[in-house]
C-alpha positions in Angstrom: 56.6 77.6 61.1 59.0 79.1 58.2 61.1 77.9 55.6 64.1 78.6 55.8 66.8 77.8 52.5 70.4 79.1 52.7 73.6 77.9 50.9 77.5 77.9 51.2 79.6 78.0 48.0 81.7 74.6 48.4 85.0 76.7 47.2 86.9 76.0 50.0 87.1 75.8 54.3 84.8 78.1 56.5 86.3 81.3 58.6 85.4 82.8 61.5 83.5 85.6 59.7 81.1 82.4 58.3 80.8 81.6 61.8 79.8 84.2 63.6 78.3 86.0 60.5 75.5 83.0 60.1 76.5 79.8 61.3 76.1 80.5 64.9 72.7 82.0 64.5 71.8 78.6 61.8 72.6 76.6 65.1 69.7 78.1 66.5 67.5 79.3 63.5 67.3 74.8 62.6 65.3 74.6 65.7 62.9 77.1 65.1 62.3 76.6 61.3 62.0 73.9 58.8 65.2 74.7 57.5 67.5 73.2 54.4 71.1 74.1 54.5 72.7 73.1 51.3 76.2 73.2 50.1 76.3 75.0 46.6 78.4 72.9 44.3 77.2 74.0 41.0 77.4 77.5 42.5 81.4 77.4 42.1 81.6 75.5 38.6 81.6 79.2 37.6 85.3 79.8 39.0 86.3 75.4 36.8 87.4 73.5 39.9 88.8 70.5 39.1 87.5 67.0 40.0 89.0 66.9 42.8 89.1 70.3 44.2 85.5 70.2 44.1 84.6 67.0 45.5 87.2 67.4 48.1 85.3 71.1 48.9 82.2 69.5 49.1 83.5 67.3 52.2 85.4 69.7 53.8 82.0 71.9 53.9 80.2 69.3 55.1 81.9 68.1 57.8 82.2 71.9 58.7 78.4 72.1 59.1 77.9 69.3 61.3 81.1 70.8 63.5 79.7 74.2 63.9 76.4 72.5 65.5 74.2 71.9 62.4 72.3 68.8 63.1 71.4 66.5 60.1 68.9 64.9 62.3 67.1 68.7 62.6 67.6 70.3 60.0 68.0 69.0 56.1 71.5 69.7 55.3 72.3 68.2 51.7 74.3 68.9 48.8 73.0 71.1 45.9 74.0 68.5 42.7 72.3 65.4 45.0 69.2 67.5 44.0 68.3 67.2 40.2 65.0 69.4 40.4 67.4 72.7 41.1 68.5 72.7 37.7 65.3 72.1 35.9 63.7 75.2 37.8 67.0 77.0 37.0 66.7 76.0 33.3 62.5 76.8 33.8 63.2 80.3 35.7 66.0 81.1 32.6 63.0 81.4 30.1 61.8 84.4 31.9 64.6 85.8 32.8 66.0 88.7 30.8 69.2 89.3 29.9 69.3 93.3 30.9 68.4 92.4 34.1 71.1 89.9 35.0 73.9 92.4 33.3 72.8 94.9 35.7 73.6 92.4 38.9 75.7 94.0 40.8 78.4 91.2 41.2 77.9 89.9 38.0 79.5 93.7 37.0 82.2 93.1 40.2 82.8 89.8 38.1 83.8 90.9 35.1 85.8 93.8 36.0 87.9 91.7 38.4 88.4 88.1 35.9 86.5 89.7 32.3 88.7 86.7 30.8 86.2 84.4 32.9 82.6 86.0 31.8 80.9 82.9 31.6 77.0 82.2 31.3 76.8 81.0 34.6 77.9 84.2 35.9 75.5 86.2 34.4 72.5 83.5 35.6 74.0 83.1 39.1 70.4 84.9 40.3 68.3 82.6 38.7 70.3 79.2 40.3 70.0 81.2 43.5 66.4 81.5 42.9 65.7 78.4 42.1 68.0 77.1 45.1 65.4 79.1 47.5 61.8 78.4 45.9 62.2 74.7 45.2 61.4 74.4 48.8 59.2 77.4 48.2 60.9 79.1 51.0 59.3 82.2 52.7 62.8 83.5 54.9 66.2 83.6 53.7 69.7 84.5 55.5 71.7 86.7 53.0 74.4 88.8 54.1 74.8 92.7 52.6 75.9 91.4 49.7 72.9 89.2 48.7 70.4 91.5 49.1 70.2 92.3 45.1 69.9 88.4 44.7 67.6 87.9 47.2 65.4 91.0 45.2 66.2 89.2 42.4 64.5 86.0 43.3 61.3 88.2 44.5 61.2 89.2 41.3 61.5 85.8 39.8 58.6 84.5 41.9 56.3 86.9 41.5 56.7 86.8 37.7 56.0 83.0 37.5 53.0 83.7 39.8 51.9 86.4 37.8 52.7 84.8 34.1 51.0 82.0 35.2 48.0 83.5 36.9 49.0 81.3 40.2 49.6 82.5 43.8 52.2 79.3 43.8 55.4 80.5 45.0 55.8 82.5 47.9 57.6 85.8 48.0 60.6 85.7 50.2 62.0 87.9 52.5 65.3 88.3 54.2 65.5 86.3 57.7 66.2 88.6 60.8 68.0 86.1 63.5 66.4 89.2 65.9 69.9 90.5 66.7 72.3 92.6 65.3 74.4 90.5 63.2 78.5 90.2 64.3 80.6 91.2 60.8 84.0 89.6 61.7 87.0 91.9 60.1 89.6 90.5 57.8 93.6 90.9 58.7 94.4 92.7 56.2 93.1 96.0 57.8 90.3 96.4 56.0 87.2 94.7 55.0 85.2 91.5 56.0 86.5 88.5 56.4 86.9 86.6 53.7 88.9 83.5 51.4 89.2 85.9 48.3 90.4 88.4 50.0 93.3 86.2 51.8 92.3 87.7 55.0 90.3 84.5 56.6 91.5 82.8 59.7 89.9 79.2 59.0 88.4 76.9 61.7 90.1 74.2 60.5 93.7 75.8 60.6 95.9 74.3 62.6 97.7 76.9 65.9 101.0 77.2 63.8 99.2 78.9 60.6 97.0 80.9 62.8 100.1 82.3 64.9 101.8 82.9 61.7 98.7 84.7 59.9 97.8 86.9 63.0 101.2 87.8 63.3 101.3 89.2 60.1 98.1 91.0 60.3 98.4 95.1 59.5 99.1 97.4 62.2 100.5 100.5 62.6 103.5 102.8 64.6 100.8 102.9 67.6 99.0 106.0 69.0 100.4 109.2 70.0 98.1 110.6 72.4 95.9 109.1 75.2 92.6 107.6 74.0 93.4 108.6 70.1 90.9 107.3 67.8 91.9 103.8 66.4 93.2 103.2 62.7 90.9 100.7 60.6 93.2 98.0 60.9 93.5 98.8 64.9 90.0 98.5 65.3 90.1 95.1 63.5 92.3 93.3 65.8 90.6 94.7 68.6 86.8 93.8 67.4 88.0 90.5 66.6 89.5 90.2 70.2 86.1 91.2 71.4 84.9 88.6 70.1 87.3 85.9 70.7 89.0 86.9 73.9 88.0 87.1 77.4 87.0 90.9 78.7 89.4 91.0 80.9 92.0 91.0 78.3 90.3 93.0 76.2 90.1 95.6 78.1 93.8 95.3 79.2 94.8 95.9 75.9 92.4 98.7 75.0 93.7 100.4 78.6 97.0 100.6 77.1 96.0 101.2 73.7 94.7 104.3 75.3 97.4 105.0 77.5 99.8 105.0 74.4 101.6 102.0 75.8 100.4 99.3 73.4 102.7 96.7 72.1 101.1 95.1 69.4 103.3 92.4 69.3 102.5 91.7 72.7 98.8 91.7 71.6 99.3 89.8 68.6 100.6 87.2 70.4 97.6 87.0 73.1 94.9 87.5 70.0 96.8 84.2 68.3 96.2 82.2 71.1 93.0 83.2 71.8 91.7 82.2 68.3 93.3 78.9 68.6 91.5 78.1 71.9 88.0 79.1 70.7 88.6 77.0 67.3 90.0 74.4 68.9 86.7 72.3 69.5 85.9 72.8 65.8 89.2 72.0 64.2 89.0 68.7 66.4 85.5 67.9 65.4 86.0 68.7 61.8 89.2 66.2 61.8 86.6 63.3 63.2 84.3 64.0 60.8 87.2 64.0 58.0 87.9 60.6 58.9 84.8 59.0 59.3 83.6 58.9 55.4 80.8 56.4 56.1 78.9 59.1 58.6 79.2 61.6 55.9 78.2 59.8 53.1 75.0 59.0 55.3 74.8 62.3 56.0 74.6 63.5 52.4 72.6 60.7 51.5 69.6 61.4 54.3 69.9 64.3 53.5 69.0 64.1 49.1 66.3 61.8 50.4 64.4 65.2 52.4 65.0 67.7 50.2 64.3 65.6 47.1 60.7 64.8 48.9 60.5 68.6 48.7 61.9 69.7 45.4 60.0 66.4 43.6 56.5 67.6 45.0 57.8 71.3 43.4 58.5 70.6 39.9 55.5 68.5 39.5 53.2 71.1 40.1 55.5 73.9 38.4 55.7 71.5 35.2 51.3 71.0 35.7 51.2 75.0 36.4 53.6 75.7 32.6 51.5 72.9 30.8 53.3 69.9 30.4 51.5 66.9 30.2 52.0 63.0 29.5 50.1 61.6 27.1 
């Protein structure tokens, strides 16, 4: 059986793109794995939240786990600061790290081009946290999206050097998880792009039919087509690949028919798409709201679930510490 590690930044509420890009396939990968699902808290320190913002994230997240179908009784789903192993491997994995290799991440140079008044050391160690997120449990698959890959690579490289520094075959070297499908990339609103909070293009699960109606409705479109079956516009092709995937077939191919027969009205379609979205998120934005309100089950939930991936990460950094040479005398 595999291990399987994968994190969500706990910077605010999951989208659809989250969903359908890994959650959906999580529900089924925490039956076939011995997976840990973690919610990456000292991940977004790197962006200051405030005390509240952050704890506040952290349960929202949470509860948006367990509503998406990830089952604490399964899988290990805890929260990464619960964990206090993860940051003595990150500070043990920093030693031999080097610094031209972490200036040449790839985000890390998105990150200072977009915020260079926020280029903070966390930032430019965010692969070696990752790393040491993944190998604590000594993980051997990972679910990263496109834009992980380098990290992912990164923590290879990590791994191996420890192994190979050391003179050990300790930590495994892992590899991207393939859910054995092609994976669904969910389009933001904005006509371009994925999904996603930063970009301000997310429908949420947890937002409520008024916001959705009011951010659909506002999503780019254009004059509409010309000629019969003329190729769709970027943002065109958006709305209709998310009404692929959250609409019936019937009325997506209604509204592709007369897409193609140039008598589209987009408001008209808008409209449909809206209400759509709000009745597939409608069993999650109710479940989510339960689980908001019922502090007790969470707190049990993240307590449970420190208790298995501590039993993990504890047996770890014992035999990493034995591996580097520290001893009590």
């Amino acid at each position: 059986m595999d291990t399987v590690v994968s994190g969500i930044r706990s910077t605010g509420k999951l989208h659809l793109g989250n969903y359908f890009g890994a959650l959906k396939n999580f529900v089924k990968m925490q039956h076939e794995n011995k997976s840990y699902f973690f919610i990456a808290d000292y991940h977004s320190l790197t962006t200051h939240p405030t005390p509240e913002n952050l704890h506040g994230s952290v349960k929202q997240v949470l509860a948006e786990y367990i509503a998406c179908g990830l089952d604490p009784e399964v899988a290990t789903l805890y929260v990464q600061s619960d964990i206090p192993e993860i940051p003595e491997l990150y500070l043990l994995l920093n030693m031999n790290a080097y610094l031209g290799e972490l200036e040449r991440c790839t985000s890390f140079k998105d990150k200072i081009r977009s915020n260079p008044n926020n280029v903070n050391a966390g930032l430019l160690t965010y692969p070696t946290l990752m790393a040491a997120d993944i190998i604590i449990h000594k993980a051997n698959k990972v679910p990263v999206g496109k834009d992980q890959e380098q990290h992912l690579e990164m923590t290879r490289t990590f791994a191996n050097r420890f192994n190979r520094l050391y003179n050990v075959n300790y930590f495994p070297e892992p590899s991207a998880y393939n859910f054995g499908e092609q994976l669904i990339k969910i389009p933001g609103l904005d006509g371009s792009g994925k999904m996603g909070k930063s970009e301000g293009n997310a429908i949420f699960l947890s937002d409520d039919p008024a916001t959705i109606r009011k951010k659909v409705m506002k999503a780019v479109s254009d004059s509409g087509p010309t000629e019969p079956n003329q190729p769709k516009a970027e943002p065109i092709q958006n709305l209709f690949s998310i009404m692929r995937i959250v609409s019936s077939a019937e009325i997506f191919q209604f509204y592709n028919d007369r897409y193609n027969a140039c008598e589209i009205r987009y408001g008209d379609m808008k409209k449909q798409l809206a209400e759509d979205i709000i009745s597939f998120t409608e069993p999650f934005r109710d479940r989510i709201e339960d689980l908001l309100s019922d502090n007790e089950f969470l707190k049990k939930v993240a307590k449970r679930g420190a208790e298995k991936a501590r039993e993990s990460a504890s047996k770890t950094i014992k035999e990493v510490r034995e591996i580097i040479g520290f001893r009590s005398f």
